[in-house]
Structure formats: C-alpha cells, structure tokens
KEKE-3310 file (N, C-alpha, C; in steps of 0.2 Angstrom, whole numbers, plus 5000, padded with zeros to 4 digits):
npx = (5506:5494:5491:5490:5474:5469:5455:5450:5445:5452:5465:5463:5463:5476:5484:5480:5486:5499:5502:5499:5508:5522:5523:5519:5513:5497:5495:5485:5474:5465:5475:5474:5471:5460:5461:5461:5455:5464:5477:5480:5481:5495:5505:5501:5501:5502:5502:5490:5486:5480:5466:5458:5445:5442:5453:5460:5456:5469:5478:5473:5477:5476:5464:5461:5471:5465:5454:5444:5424:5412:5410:5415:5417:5424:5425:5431:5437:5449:5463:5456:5445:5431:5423:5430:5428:5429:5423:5423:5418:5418:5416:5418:5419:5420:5425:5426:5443:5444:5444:5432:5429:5421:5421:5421:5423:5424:5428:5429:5421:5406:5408:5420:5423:5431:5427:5426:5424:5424:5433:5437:5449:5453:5470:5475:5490:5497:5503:5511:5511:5499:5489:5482:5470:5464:5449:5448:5436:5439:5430:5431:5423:5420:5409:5400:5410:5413:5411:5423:5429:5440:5448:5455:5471:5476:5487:5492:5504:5507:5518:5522:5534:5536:5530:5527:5532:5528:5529:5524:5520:5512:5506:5500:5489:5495:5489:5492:5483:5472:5464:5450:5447:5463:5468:5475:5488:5485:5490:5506:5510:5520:5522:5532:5537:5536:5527:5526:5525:5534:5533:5518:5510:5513:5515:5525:5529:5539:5539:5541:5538:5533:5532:5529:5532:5536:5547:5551:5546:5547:5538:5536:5529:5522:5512:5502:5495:5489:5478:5466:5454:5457:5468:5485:5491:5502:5515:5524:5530:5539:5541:5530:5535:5526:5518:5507:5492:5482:5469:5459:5444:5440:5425:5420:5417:5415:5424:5431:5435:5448:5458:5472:5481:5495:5502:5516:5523:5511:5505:5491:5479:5471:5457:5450:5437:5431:5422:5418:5415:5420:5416:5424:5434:5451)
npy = (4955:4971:4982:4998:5008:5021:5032:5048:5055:5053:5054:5069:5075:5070:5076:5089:5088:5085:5098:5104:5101:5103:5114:5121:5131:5137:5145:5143:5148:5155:5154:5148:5155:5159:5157:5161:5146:5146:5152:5144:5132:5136:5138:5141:5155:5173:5184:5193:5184:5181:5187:5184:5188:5184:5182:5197:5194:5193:5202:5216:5227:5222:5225:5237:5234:5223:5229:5226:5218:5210:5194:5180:5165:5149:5132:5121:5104:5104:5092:5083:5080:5075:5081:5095:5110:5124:5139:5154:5170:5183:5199:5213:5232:5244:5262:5276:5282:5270:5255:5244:5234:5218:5205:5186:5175:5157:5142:5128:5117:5109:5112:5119:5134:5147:5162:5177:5193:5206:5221:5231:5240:5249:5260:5268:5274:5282:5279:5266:5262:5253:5254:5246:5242:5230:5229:5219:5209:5197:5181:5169:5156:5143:5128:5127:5135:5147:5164:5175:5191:5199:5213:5217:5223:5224:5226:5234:5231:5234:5236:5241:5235:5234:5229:5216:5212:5212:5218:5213:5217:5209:5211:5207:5208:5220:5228:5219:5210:5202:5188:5184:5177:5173:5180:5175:5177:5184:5177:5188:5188:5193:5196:5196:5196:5191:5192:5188:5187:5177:5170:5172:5161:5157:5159:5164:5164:5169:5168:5176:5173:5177:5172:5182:5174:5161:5151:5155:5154:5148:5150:5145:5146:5142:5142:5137:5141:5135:5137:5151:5147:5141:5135:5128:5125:5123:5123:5126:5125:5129:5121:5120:5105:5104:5100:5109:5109:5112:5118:5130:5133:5144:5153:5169:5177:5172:5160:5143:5133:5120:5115:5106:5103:5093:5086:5083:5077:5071:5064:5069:5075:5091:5095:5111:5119:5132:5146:5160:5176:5189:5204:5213:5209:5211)
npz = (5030:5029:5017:5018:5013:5009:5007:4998:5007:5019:5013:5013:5026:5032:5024:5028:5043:5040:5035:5046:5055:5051:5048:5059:5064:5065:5050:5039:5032:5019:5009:4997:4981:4972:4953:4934:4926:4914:4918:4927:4920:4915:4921:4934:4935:4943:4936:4921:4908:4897:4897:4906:4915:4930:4934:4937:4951:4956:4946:4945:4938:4925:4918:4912:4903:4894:4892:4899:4898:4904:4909:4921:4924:4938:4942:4954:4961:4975:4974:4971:4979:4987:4996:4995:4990:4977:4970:4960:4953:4943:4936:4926:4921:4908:4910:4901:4905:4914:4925:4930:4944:4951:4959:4967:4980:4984:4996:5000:5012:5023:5033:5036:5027:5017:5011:5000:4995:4981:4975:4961:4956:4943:4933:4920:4919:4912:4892:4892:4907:4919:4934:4949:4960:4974:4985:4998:5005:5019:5024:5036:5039:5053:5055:5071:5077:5074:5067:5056:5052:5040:5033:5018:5008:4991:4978:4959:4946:4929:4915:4899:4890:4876:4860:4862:4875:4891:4908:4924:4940:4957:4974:4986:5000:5007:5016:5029:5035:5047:5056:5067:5083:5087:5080:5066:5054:5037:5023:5015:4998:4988:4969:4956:4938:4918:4906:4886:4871:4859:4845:4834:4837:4848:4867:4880:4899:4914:4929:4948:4963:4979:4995:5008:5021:5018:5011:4992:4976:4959:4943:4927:4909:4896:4881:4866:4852:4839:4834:4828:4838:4845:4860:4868:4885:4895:4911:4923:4940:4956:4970:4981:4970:4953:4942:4926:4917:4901:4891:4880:4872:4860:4855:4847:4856:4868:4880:4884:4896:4900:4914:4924:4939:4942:4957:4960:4973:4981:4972:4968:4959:4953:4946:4934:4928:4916:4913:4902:4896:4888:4880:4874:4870:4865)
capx = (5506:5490:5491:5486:5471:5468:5451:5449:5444:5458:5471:5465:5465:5482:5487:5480:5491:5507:5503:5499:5511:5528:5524:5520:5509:5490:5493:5483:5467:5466:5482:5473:5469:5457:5463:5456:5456:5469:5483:5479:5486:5501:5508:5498:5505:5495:5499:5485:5491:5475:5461:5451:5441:5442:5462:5458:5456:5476:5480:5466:5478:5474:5455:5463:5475:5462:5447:5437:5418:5409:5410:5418:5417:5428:5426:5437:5438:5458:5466:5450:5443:5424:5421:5431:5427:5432:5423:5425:5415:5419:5411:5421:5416:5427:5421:5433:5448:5444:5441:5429:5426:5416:5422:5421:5425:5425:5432:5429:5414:5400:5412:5425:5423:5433:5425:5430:5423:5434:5430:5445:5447:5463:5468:5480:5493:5504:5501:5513:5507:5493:5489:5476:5471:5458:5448:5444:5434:5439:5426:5430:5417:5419:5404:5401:5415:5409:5414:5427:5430:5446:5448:5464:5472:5483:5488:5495:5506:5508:5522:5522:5540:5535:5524:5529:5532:5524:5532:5518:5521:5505:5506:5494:5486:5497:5490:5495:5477:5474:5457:5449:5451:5470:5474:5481:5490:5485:5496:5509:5512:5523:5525:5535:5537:5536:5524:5527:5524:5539:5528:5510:5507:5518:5519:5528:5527:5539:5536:5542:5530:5537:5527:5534:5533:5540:5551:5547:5544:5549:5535:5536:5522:5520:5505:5505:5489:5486:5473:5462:5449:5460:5476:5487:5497:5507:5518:5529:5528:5545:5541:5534:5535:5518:5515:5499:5492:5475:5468:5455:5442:5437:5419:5419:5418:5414:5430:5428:5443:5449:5465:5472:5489:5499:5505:5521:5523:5506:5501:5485:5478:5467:5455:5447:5434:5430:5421:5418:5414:5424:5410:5425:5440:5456)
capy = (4962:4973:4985:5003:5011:5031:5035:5054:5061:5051:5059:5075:5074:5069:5082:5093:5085:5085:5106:5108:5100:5105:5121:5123:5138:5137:5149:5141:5152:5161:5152:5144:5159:5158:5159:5158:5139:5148:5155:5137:5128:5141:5138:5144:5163:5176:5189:5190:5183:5180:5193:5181:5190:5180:5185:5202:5195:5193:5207:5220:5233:5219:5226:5240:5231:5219:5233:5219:5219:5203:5190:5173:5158:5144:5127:5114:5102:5102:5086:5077:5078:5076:5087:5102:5115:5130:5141:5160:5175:5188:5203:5220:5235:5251:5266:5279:5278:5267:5249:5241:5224:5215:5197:5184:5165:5150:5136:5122:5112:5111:5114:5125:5139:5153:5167:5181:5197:5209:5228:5231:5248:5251:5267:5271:5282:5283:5275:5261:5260:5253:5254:5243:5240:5227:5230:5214:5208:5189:5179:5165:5151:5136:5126:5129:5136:5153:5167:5180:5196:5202:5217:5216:5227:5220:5231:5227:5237:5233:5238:5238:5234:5235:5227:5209:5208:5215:5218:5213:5216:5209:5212:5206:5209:5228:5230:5216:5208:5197:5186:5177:5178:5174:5184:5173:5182:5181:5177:5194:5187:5197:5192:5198:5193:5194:5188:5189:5185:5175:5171:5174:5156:5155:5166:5160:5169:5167:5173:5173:5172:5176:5170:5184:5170:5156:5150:5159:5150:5150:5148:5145:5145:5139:5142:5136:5143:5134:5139:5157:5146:5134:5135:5122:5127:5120:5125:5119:5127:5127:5124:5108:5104:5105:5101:5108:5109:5114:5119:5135:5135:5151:5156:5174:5181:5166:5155:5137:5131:5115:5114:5103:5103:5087:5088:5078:5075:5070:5059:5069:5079:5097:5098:5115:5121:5139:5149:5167:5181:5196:5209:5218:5205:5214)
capz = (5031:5029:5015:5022:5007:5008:5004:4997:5011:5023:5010:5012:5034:5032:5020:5033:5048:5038:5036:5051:5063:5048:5048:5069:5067:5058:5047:5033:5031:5012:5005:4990:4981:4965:4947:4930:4921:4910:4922:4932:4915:4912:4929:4940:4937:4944:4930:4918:4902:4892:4897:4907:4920:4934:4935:4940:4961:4955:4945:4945:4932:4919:4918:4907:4897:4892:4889:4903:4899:4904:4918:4919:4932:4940:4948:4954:4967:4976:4972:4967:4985:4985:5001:4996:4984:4977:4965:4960:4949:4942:4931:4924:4916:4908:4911:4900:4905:4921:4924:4938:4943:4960:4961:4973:4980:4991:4996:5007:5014:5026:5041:5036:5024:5016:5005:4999:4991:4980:4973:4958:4951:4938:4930:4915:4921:4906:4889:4893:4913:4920:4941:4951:4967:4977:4993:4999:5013:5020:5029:5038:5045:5055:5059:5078:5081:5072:5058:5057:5044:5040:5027:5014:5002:4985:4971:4954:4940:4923:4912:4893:4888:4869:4856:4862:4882:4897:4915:4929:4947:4961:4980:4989:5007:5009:5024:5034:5038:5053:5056:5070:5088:5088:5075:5062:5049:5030:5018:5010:4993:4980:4963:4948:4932:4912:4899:4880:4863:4854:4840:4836:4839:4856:4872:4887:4902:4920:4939:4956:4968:4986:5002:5015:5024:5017:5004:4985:4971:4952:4940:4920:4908:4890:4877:4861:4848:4833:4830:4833:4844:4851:4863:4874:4888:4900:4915:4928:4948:4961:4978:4980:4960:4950:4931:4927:4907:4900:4883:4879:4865:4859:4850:4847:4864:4874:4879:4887:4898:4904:4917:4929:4942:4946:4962:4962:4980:4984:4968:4968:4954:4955:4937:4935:4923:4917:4906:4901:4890:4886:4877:4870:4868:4859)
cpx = (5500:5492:5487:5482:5469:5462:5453:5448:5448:5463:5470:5465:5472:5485:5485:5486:5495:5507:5504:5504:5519:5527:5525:5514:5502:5491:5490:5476:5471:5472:5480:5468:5467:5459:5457:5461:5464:5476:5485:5484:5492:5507:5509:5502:5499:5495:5495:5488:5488:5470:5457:5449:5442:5451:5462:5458:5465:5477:5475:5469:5476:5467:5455:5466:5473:5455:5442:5429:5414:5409:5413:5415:5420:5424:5429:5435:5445:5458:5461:5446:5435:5419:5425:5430:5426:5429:5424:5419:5419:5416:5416:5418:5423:5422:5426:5441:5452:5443:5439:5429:5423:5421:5422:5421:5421:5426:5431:5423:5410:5401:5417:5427:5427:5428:5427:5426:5426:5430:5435:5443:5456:5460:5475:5484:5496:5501:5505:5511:5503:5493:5481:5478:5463:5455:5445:5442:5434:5434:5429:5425:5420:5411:5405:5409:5413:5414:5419:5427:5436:5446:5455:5464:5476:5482:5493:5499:5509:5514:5523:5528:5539:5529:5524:5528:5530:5529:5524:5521:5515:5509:5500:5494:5490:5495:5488:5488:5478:5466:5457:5454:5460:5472:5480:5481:5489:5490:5498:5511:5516:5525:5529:5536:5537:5533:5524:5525:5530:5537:5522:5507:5509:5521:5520:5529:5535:5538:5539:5538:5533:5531:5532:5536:5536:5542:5548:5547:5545:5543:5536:5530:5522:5514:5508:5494:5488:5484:5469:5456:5451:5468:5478:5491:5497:5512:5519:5529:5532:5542:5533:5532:5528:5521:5507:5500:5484:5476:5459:5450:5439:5431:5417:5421:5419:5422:5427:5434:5442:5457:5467:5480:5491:5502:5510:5524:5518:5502:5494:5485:5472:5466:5450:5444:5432:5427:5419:5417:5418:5421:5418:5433:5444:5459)
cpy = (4965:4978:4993:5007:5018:5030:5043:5057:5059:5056:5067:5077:5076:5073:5088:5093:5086:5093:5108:5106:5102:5113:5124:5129:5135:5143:5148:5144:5158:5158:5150:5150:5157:5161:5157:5150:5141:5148:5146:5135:5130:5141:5142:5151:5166:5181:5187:5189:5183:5186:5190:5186:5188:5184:5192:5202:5196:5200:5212:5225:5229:5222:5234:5237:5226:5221:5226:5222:5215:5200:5184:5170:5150:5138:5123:5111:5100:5096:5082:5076:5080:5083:5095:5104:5120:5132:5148:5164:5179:5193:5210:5225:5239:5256:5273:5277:5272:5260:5247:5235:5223:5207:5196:5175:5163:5146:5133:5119:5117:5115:5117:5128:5144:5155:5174:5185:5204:5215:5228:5238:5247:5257:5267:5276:5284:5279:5266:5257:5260:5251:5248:5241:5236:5231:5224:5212:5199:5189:5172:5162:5144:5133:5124:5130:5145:5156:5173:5184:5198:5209:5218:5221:5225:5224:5227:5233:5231:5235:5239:5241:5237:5231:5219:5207:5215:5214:5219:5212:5215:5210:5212:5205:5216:5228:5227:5214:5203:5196:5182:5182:5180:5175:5182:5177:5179:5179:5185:5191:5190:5193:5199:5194:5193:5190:5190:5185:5182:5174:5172:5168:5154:5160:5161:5166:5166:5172:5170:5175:5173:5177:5177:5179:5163:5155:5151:5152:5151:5147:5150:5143:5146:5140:5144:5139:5142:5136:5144:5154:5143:5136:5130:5126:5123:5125:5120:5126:5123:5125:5124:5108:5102:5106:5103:5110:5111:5116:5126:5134:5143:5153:5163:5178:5177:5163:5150:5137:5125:5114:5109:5103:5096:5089:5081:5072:5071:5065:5063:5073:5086:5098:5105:5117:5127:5140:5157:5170:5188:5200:5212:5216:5208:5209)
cpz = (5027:5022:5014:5013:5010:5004:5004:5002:5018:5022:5013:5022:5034:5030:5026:5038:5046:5039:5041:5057:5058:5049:5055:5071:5059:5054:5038:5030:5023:5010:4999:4987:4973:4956:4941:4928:4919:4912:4923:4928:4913:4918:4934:4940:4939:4940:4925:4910:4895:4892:4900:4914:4928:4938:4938:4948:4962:4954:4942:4937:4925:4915:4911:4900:4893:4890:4893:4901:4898:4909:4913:4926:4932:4943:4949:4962:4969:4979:4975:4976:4986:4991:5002:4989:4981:4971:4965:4954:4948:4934:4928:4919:4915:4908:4909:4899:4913:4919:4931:4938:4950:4956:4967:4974:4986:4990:5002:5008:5020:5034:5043:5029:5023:5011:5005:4995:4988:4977:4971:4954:4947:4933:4924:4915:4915:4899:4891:4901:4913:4928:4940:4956:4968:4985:4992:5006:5014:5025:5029:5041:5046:5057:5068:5082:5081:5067:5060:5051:5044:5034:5024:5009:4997:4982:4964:4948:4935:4919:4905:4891:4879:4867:4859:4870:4887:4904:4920:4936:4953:4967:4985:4998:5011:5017:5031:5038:5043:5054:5059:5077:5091:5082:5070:5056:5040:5027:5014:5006:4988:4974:4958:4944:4923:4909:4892:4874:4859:4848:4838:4837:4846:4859:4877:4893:4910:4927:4945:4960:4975:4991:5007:5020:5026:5011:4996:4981:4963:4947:4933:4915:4899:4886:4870:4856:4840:4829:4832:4836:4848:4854:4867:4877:4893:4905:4922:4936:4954:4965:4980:4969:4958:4941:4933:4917:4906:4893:4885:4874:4865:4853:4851:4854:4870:4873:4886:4890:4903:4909:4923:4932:4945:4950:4963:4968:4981:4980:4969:4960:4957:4948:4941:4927:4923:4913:4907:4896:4891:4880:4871:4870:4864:4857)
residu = (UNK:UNK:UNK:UNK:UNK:UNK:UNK:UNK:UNK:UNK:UNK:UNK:UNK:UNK:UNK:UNK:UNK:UNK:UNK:UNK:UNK:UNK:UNK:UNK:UNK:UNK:UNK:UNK:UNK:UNK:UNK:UNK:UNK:UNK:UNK:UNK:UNK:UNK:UNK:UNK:UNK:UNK:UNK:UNK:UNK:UNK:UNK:UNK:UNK:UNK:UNK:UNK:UNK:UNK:UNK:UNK:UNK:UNK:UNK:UNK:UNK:UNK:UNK:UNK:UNK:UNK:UNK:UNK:UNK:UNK:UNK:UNK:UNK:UNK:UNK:UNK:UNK:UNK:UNK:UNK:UNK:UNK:UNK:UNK:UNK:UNK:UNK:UNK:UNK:UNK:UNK:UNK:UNK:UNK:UNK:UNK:UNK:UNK:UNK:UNK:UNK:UNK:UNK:UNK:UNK:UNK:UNK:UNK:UNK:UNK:UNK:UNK:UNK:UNK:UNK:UNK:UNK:UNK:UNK:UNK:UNK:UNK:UNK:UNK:UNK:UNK:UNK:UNK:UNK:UNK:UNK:UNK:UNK:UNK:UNK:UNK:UNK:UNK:UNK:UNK:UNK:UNK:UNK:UNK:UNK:UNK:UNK:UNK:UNK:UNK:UNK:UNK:UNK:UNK:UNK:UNK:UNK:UNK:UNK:UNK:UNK:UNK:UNK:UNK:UNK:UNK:UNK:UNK:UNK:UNK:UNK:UNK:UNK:UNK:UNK:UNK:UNK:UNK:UNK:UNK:UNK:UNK:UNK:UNK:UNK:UNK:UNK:UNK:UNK:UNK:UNK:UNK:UNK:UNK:UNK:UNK:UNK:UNK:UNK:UNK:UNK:UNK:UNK:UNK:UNK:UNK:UNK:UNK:UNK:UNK:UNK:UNK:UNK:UNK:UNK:UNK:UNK:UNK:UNK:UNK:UNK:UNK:UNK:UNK:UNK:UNK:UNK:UNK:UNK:UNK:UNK:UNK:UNK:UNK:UNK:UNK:UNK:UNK:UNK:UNK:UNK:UNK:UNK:UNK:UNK:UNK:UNK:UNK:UNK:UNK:UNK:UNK:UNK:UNK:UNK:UNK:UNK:UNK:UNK:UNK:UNK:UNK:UNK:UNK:UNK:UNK:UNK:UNK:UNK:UNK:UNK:UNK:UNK:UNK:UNK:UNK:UNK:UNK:UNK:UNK:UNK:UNK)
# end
C-alpha cells in the first residue's frame, strides 16, 4: 500500500474543500482577520493588551488608552503555506483628546486576494471610558474572475475597572456588509472580555469571541515579563483548539515580536513576525 504525501499547497486545497463543502455555503471571504505578533501569542484575543498599533483594526478605543503615536507591521504565512500571505500596517496619531489611525491588510496570493483599508477614530468620554469606531472598505480580487467592494463598520468600548483590569467589548461589521455579486455576507463578530494585571510581572487576559454565525469561542491568554525589554506569552483558543506562544523584545520605543498558532486538528503551524514603534509608549 502507497503511502499518500501532502505537499503544502495540496494541504491547503484540501483545507479549503473540507471548509467549503462542512459548512455548504462560501461564506469564507475576510474571516482571517489581522492581529498584532502579540495578541497572535496571547490567544489570538482581539482586545488590545500591550499597545501595539496594529491591534487598533480590532479595537480602535485602545488608540487612547495607549496614547498611539507611531506605526507597526505584520507578516505571516497561514500554516506555513508558501502561496498564502498575509501582512498588515498600521500608523496612529492623538490629537488632544482624540486618537486616529489609517491601517490596512491582505491576504492571499496571485489569484485570490482580500485587502482591506481601515480609518479608526476613538474618543474619551469619561475618565474610565474610551469609545472607537472603524470605517473600513473590503476589496475582494479573483484573478479573472474580477473584484468587488464592500464598506464595513466595527466599534470598540473600553472600561477601566480600576488600576489593575480593563473591560473590552469589539463588534465588528455593524452594518451588515455584503460583497460580490451574490452577495455573500461578511463575518458579525462580537467579542467581550477582561485583561489584567495580577502582578507586575503577570497579566492574563480571557475572551469570548461569538461568530453570529457559528459557534463562539472561549479564548485565554498568559504573558509573563521578566524583564522590562523581554516578555513570553502564551494562550490557548476553543473552537477548533489552538496553542499559540510568542515572546516581545523591547528597545525603548521599538518592540520586535515573534508568534506562532498550533493548530491541533490540522498538525500545521502559522508563525508571525512584527515590529513597531510607539513615539509615546506609557
């Protein structure tokens, strides 16, 4: 008997056909939505837990609570597949008692493409609240098939419980966006969640993540800080199960970050590299 081999880019065929004929409907477009290195290593949360820039296309009210002013940048390839690829930007200023940001992504190859451009405003209603909201504009491209735009809304509130733990709520796509001739429906994501401080070496962070559409997700997220230039974290992600781990170095303004998600089901991995500057890091 033959023993059947999977090249990388057979794996990733198949991983498509298993999505597309369990679930019955394509609605795969914009599900793989860009984080920083950091979140990635923490378990994949989308509240912002460090200050990294990038995090912002998640929860845009962090751009206060983080005084954003600098850029960062993503790239990774999902689970090591040499034909897909996903990077992201992102820039933030304050201005008062405002914060702005532009970011933007993609993902995919030479024949099927997602991008994404994001405009993020957040305002300080209260000393303990912070609001924020995205406009973003989806393109999709197939090679000869053609391209399509959709326009999306997310929003994001903050909470500051005390000196120690944060309340973050994100909501993404508000207003029900649809792209491409048949009209397939983005993803409405809501999360909640709480990130803290246990001690000044150790914050842990959890989140529910709920697809409107299908089944939520319970995510947990660890980071441990030695040292003030060095951190590790770890986290764990329900629904399909996912270890992911990574580590940060920090030189004044600048941070490096290294992360990557085991995907338990599928025996693949997804590393991501980042880096960034924060002008005016607290």
């Amino acid at each position: 008997m033959k023993t059947l081999r999977f090249t990388k880019s057979s794996k990733f065929i198949l991983i498509c056909f298993v999505v597309i004929f369990q679930r019955n409907l394509l609605f795969g477009a914009f599900e793989t939505y860009p984080m920083s290195t950091a979140n990635l290593a923490f378990g994949r949360i989308n509240m912002n837990y460090k200050g990294n820039l990038i995090d912002i296309i998640n929860e845009p009210s962090s751009i206060i609570n983080f005084n954003m002013k600098g850029g960062e940048i993503i790239w990774n390839r999902p689970f090591q597949i040499n034909e897909l690829q996903q990077t992201a930007f992102a820039l933030g200023i304050m201005y008062k008692n405002w914060g702005f940001g532009i970011s933007g992504s993609t993902f995919g190859n030479n024949i099927y493409n997602e991008s994404t451009l994001v405009l993020s405003v957040a305002k300080s209603v209260k000393k303990k609240l912070s609001l924020g909201a995205n406009i973003i504009l989806y393109q999709l491209k197939i090679n000869d098939y053609g391209t399509a735009h959709a326009p999306g809304l997310s929003a994001s509130m903050r909470y500051t419980i005390n000196d120690n733990w944060d309340w973050i709520t994100t909501i993404r796509n508000i207003n029900y966006p649809k792209i491409g001739a048949s009209k397939d429906e983005l993803p409405q994501v809501v999360t909640t969640g709480f990130v803290g401080t246990v001690h000044e070496i150790l914050t842990i962070a959890t989140e529910w993540e709920q697809d409107l559409a299908y089944k939520g997700a319970i995510k947990f997220g660890v980071m441990v800080k030695p040292l003030k230039q060095l951190l590790f974290s770890v986290g764990y992600v329900s629904n399909p199960g996912q270890l992911t781990a990574g580590l940060s170095i920090n030189i004044n303004k600048v941070y490096f970050e290294y992360g990557t998600i085991a995907y338990s089901d599928l025996g693949l991995f997804t590393h991501q590299l980042g880096i960034g500057v924060n002008l005016d890091r607290r």
